[in-house]
N, C-alpha and C positions, 0 to 999 in steps of 0.2 A: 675245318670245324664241322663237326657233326648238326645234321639239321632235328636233332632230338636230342631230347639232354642223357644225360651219361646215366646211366641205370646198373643200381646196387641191389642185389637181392640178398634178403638176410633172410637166412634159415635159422628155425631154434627147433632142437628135433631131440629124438632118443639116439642112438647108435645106429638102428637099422633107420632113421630117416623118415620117422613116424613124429606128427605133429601137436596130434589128440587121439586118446583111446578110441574104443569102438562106438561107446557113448558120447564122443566130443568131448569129454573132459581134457581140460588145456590147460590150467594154470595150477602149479607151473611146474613144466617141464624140466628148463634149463633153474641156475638159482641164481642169487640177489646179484652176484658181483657180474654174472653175463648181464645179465637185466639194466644194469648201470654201464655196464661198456655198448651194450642199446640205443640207449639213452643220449651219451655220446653220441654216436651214429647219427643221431636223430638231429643234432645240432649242426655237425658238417654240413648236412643237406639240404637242398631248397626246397625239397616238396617230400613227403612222405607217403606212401600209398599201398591201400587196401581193395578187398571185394567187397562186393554187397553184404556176403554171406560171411562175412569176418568182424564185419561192421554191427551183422546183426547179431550173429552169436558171443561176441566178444566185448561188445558195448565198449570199443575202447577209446582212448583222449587221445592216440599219439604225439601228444605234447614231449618236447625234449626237456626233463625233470633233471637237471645234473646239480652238481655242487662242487664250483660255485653256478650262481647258475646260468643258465644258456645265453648267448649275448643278442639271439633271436631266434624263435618258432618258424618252423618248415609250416609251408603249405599243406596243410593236410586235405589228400584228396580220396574221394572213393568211387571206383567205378561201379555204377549203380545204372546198369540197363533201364527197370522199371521202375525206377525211382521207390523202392522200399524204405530208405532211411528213416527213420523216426523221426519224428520235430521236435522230440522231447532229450534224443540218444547224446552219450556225455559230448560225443564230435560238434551236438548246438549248441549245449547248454556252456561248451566253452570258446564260442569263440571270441571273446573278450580277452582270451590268451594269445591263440593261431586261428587265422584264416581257413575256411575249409571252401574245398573245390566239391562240387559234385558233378561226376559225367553221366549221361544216360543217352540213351537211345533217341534218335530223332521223330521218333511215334511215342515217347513216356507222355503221362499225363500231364498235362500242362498247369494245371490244378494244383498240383502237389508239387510240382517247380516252385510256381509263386509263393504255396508256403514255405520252402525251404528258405526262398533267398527273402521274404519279408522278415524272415526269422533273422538274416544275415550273413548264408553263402551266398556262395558263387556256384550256377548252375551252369552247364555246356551241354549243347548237345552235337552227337556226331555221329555216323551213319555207322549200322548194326555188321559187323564183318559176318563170313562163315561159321565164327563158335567164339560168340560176343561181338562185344566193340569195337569199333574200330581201331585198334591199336596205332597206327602213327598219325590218324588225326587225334587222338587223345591225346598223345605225348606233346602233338604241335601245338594243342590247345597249354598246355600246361608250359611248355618254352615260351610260344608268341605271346601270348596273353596274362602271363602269371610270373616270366622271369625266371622258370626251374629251369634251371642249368643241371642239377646235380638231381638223381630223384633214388628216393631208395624205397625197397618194396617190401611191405613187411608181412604178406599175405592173401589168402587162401594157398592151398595147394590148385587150385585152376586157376588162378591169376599167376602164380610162378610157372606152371606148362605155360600157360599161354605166351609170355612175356621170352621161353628159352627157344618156344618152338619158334618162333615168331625171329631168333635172332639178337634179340634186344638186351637182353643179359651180360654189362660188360664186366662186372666185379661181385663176387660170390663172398660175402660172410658168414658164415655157416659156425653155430654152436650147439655142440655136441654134450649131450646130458648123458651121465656113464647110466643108462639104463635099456630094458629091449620092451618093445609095446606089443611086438608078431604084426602078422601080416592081415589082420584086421580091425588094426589101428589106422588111423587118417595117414595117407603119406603127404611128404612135404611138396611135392612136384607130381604136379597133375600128366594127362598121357600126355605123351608127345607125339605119338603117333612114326613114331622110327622102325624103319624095317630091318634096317642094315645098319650096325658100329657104324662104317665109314660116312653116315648121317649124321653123330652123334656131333654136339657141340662140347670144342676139345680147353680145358680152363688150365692153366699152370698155379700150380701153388706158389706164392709170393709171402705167405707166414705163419705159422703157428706158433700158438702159445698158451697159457693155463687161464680161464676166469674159475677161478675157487673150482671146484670140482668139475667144474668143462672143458672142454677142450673146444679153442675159438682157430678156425682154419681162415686163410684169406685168400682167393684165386683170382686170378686176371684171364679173360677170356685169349686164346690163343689164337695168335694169327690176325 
């Protein structure tokens, strides 16, 4: 048994693997029927999770909106070093729907913890790694204390390096929007820092198939 929960990383991208244009413009890339196969996704899993910086440009609910609908809301978490979330951002204003976690740094303002969680998360703190947070005290935080068994990641491109360089990536869902953004559009996967292929983490394709005009690929980490 893994002592961290099993971690799903969904891509939604252009062709060449581009997220948001040059300007951040992001929605929407992929269309309605990947959007709702998302969605899904979002119900399988115990926790859902974002950055800071996806949370703040993206304002999103990660709620699992399906039809019929979801039989329960994933934990929605964000890892938020310096605690920037808004106390107003839709991740508060619903959790009346789903639980939201927030992790930050063990030096974040303590100030603005209390408003979150008077607001009505759940706040964690865990020691700052090399290039962020602590990655498996976070993860442990969100199994020992929250019950994620299953976690699925729905963003930044530096929360997906971090999460492949790191190891942690067991199952890659990845949709592909038939368009190209170039190479100064946002990509999906932050640096990894690889010097040499035989570094490179090796994924086996385990599906393909059509959401309305995408193409949805499904991998299993190898080995």
């Amino acid at each position: 048994m893994m002592d961290r929960p099993r971690v799903t990383l969904k891509l939604a991208t252009s062709l060449d693997g581009r997220i948001a244009t040059a300007s951040g413009e992001s929605r929407w890339i992929t269309g309605e029927a990947a959007r709702a196969e998302v969605h899904r996704l979002r119900a399988t899993h115990d926790g859902v999770l974002v950055g800071a910086e996806t949370a703040a440009l993206d304002d999103p609910e990660l709620t699992a909106r399906c039809d019929p609908p979801a039989p329960r809301q994933p934990l929605r978490v964000v890892l938020d070093s310096r605690l920037r979330l808004s106390p107003t951002s839709k991740l508060m204003r619903t959790l009346a729907i789903a639980p939201l976690l927030v992790i930050a740094a063990r030096d974040a303002d303590r100030g603005t913890a209390k408003a979150l969680t008077d607001g009505g998360a759940h706040v964690a703190f865990v020691p700052q790694g090399l290039d962020g947070l602590d990655l498996p005290d976070a993860l442990g935080v969100m199994k020992s204390e929250h019950g994620v068994e299953t976690l699925l990641i729905e963003g930044g491109g530096r929360v997906a390096g971090s999460f492949l360089a790191a190891g942690f990536v067991d199952r890659i869902e990845w949709f592909r929007a038939p368009l190209l953004l170039g190479a100064d559009a946002k990509p999906a996967v932050g640096p990894l820092g690889l010097e040499k292929l035989a570094g490179a983490a090796r994924y086996v394709r385990v599906g393909v198939r059509e959401a309305g005009p995408d193409l949805w690929e499904s991998y299993e980490r190898k080995g």
